[in-house]
C-alpha positions as CSV (number, residue, x, y, z in Angstrom):
1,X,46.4,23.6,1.7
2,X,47.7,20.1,1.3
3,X,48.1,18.9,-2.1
4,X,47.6,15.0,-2.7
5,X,47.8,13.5,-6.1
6,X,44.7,10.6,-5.9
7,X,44.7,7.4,-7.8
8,X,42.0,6.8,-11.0
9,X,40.7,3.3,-11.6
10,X,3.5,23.3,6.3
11,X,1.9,21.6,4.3
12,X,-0.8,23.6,4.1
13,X,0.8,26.9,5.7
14,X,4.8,26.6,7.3
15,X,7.3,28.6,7.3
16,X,5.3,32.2,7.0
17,X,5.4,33.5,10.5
18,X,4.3,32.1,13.5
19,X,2.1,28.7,14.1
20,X,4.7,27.1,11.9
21,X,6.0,24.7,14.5
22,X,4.6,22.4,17.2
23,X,5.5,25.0,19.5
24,X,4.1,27.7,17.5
25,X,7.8,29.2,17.6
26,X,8.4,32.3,15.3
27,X,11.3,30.8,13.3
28,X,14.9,32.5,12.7
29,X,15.7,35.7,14.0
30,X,12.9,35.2,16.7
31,X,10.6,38.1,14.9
32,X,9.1,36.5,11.6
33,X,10.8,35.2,8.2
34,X,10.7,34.3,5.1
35,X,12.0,31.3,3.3
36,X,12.2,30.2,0.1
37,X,12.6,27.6,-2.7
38,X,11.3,23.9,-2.6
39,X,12.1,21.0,0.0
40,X,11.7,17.3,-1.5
41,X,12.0,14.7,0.7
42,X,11.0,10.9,0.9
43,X,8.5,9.6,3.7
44,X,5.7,6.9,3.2
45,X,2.1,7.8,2.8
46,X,-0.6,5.5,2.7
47,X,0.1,1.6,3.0
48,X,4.0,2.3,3.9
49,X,4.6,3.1,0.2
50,X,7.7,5.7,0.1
51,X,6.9,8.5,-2.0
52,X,9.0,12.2,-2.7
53,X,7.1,15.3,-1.5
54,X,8.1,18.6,-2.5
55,X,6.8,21.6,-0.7
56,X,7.1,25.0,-1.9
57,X,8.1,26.9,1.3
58,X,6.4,30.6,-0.6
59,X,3.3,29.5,-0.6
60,X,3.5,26.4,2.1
61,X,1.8,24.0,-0.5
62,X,2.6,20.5,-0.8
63,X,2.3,18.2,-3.7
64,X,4.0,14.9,-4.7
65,X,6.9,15.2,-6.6
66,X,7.6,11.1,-7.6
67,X,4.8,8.5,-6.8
68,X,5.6,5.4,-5.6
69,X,7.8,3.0,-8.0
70,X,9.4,-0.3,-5.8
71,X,12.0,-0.3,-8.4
72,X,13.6,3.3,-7.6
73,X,16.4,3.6,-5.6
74,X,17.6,7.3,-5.2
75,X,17.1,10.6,-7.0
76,X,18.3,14.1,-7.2
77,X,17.2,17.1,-8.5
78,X,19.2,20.2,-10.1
79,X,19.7,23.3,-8.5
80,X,17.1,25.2,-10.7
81,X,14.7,22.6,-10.5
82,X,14.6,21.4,-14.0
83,X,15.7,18.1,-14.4
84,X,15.9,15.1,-11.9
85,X,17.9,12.1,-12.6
86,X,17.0,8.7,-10.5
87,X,18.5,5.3,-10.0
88,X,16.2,2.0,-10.7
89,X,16.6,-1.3,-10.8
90,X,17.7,-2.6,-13.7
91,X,14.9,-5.5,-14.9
92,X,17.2,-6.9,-17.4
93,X,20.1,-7.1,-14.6
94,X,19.9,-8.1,-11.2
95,X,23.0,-6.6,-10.7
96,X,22.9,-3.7,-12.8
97,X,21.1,-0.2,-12.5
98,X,19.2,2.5,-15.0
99,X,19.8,6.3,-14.4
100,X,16.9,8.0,-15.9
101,X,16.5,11.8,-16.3
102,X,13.3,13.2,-16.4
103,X,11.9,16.9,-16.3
104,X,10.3,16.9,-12.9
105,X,7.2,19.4,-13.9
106,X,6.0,17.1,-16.9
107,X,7.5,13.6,-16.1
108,X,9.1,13.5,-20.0
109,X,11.4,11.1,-19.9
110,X,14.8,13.0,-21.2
111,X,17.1,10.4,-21.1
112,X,18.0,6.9,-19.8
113,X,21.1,4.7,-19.9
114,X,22.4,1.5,-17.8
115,X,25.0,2.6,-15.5
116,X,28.2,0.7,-15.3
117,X,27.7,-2.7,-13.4
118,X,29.1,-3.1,-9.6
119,X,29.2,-6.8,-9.1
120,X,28.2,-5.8,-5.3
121,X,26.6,-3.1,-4.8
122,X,23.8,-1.9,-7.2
123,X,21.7,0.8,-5.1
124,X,23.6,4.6,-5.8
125,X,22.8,7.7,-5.1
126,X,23.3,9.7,-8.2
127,X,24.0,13.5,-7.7
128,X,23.7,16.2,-10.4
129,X,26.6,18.9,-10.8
130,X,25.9,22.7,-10.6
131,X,25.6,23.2,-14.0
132,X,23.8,19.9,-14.9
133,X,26.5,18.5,-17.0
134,X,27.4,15.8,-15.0
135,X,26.6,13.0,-12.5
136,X,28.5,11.7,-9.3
137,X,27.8,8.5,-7.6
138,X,29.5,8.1,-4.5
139,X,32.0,5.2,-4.1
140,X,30.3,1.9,-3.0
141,X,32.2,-1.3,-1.2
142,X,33.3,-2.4,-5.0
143,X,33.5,0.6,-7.0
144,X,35.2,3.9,-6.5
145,X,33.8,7.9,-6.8
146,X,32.6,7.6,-10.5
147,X,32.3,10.8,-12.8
148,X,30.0,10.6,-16.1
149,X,28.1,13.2,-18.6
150,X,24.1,13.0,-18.3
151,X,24.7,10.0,-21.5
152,X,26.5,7.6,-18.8
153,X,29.4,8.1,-20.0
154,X,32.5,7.4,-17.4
155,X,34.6,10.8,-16.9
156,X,36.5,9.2,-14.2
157,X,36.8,6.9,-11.3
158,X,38.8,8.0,-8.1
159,X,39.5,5.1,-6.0
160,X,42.0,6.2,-3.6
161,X,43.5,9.6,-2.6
162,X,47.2,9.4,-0.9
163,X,46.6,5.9,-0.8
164,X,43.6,5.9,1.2
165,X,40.3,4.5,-0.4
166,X,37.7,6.9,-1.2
167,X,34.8,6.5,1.3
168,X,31.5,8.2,2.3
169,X,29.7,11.1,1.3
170,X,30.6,13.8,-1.5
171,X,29.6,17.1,-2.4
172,X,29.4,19.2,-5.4
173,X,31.3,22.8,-5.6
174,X,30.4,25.6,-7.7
175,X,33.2,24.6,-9.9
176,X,32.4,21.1,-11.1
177,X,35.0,19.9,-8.2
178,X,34.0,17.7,-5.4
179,X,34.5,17.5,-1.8
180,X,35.2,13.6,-0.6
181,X,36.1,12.0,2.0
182,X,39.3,8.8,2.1
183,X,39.8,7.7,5.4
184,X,39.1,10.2,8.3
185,X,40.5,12.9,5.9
186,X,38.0,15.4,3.5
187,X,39.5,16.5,0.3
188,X,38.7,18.9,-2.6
189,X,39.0,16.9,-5.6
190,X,39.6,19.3,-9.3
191,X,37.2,20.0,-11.8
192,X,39.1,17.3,-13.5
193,X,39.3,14.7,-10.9
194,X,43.4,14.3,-11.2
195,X,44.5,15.6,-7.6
196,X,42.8,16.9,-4.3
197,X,43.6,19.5,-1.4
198,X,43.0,18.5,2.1
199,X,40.5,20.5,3.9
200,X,40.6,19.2,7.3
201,X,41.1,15.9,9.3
202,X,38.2,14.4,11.3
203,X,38.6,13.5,14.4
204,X,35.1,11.5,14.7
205,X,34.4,8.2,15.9
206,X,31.4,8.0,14.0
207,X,30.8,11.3,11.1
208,X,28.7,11.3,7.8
209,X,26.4,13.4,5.5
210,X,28.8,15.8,4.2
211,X,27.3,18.7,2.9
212,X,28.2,21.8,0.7
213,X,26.9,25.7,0.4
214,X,25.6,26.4,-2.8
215,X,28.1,29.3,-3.5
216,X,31.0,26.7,-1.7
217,X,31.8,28.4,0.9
218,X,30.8,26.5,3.9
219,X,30.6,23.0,4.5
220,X,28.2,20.8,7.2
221,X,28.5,17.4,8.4
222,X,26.5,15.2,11.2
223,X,29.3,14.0,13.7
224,X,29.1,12.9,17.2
225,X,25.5,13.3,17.0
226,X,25.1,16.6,16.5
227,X,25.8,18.8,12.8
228,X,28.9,21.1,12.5
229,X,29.8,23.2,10.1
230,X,32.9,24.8,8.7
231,X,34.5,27.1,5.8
232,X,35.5,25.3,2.9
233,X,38.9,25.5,3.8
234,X,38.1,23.7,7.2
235,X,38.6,26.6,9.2
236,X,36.3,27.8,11.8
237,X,34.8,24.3,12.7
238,X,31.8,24.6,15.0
239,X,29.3,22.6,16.4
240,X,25.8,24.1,15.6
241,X,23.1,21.7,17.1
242,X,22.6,20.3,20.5
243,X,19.9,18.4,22.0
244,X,19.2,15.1,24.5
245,X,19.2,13.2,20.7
246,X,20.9,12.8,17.3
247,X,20.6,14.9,14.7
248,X,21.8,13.9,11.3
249,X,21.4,14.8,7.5
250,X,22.4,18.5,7.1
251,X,21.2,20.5,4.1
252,X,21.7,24.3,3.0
253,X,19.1,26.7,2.1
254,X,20.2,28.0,-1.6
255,X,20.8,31.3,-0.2
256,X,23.0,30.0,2.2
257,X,21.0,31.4,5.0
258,X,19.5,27.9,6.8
259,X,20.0,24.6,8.1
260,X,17.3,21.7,7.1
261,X,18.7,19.2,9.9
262,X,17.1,15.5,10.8
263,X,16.4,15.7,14.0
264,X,15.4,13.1,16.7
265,X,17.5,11.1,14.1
266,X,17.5,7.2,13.9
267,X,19.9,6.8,11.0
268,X,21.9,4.5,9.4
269,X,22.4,1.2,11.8
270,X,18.8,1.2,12.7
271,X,16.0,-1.3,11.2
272,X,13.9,1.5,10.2
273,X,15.0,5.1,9.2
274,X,13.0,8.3,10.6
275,X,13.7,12.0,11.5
276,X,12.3,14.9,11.8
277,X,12.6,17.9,9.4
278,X,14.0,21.2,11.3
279,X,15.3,24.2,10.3
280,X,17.9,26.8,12.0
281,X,20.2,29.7,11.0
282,X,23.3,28.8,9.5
283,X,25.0,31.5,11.3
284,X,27.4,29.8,12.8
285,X,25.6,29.8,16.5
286,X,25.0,26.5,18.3
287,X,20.6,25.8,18.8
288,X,19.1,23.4,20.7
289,X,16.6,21.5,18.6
290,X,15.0,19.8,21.7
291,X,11.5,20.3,21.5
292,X,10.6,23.9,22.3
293,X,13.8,24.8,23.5
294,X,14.6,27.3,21.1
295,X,12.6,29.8,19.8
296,X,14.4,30.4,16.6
297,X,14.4,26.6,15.6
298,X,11.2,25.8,13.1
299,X,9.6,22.6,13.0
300,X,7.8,22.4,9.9
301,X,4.4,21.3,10.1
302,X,1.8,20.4,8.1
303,X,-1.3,22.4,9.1
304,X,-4.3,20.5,9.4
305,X,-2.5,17.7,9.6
306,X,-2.3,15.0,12.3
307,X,1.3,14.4,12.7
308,X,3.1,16.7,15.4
309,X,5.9,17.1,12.6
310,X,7.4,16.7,9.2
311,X,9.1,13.4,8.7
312,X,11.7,11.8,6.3
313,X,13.0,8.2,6.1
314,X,15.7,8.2,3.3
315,X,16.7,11.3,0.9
316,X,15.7,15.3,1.2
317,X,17.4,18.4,-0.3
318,X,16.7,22.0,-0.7
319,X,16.2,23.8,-3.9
């Protein structure tokens, strides 16, 4: 690779055989499967009030995992579940923001600090590291990729790579490095943040939602309207969705085995954000997600429940 030193400034019952999609499909492999950990995503509930769902995909229950709270902006979750950090406004600030930490099964309150101030743009999207030792924010129109320990404290601040502003979306590796994006090249940033590798070129008008493997091998992105996925290395580049829509928002299982994909995806650009929440094989094949056209595509449902589909409108992950 290409070195390049950078510059620092259901929900009742899913997923458990059949009758788990609005086509009643089987799910992967066409002949029953099972799935596991948590999904949280954000969709509004009641008055149009956003909340975070989580549901546990072993025993298909669904519960609220964050209420409603105007003032939040973001949140993530680590790996094992255990802590959650999210982004507020700051009341003392109009231009400022809190991270707080909390542990997501009690709502304690771990810790809480103001991040640093972006005289533009205040509304991040915090992301925890592998190991939980540290945060990213991805770069906004006045700040850079910024690096700090779960007290706020800055690590780093990458603004440009090869002279090329950082941009876009980013993605934790196993190692504490990072996978950004300057330009319409992706890098792998160090574990300390000092150079990166170039892992491929994009050749996109319009690409987004980078997204990493948990054990780094494999990478996914939305572009051209339909997710692709690749290894780490950008090798092997393949497009693994098609339908008459968009699709958008790509998300590995932590076993590496699935795809959560936004499908029927009005995005970014549009006045109101929506999609729906679909899973496939992350096996490298290509599915159609159109509406019953593919047996081995789920559709998570909720059962009981009066909505043909899960939904999301902002943030969702896999743990």
């Amino acid at each position: 690779m290409t070195r390049i030193f950078s510059s620092l400034l259901c929900l009742t019952a899913v997923l458990l055989g059949t009758g788990c999609s609005k086509k009643d499909n089987a799910g992967p492999g066409d002949g029953g499967w099972q799935a596991s950990g948590n999904i949280y995503y954000d969709w509004a509930e009641g008055m149009g009030l956003a909340v975070t769902y989580r549901l546990d995909l072993g025993s298909g229950v669904r519960s609220k995992a964050l209420g409603y709270n105007g003032d939040r902006h973001a949140w993530d979750i680590s790996r094992d579940g255990s802590i959650m950090v999210q982004s507020l406004e700051d009341p003392n600030d109009y231009d400022g923001e809190v991270y707080r930490i909390i542990n997501p099964q009690s709502g304690e309150t771990l810790s809480e600090f103001r991040k640093r101030n972006s005289e533009v743009s205040n509304f991040t999207q915090p992301q925890l590291s592998p190991d939980k030792s540290r945060i990213a924010v991805p770069p906004v129109s006045d700040r850079g990729l910024l690096v700090m320990d779960l007290q706020g404290r800055l690590l780093k601040e990458v603004v440009t790579i090869g002279g090329k502003r950082v941009n876009g979306s980013i993605a934790w590796m196993p190692d504490n490095s990072i996978v950004c994006v300057a330009g319409s090249t992706v890098y792998r940033l160090n574990n300390q943040y000092t150079w990166g590798d170039v892992v491929t070129q994009m050749n996109f008008n319009d690409w987004n939602h980078l997204a990493a493997s948990h054990d780094g091998q494999r990478l996914a992105f939305a572009g051209g309207k339909h997710i692709w996925m690749m290894n780490a290395d950008g090798s092997n580049r393949v497009q693994v969705t098609t339908s008459n829509e968009e699709e958008g928002y790509p998300v590995f299982s932590p076993d590496g085995k699935y795809l959560l994909v936004g499908t029927n995806y009005d995005g970014e650009g549009n006045a109101i954000q929506n999609w729906e929440l679909t899973i496939i094989p992350a096996d490298g094949q290509q599915y159609n997600v159109t509406d019953g056209a593919d047996k081995r595509v789920v559709q998570l449902k909720v059962k009981g429940s009066d909505m043909l589909q899960e939904n999301c409108n902002d943030l969702m992950t896999w743990r």
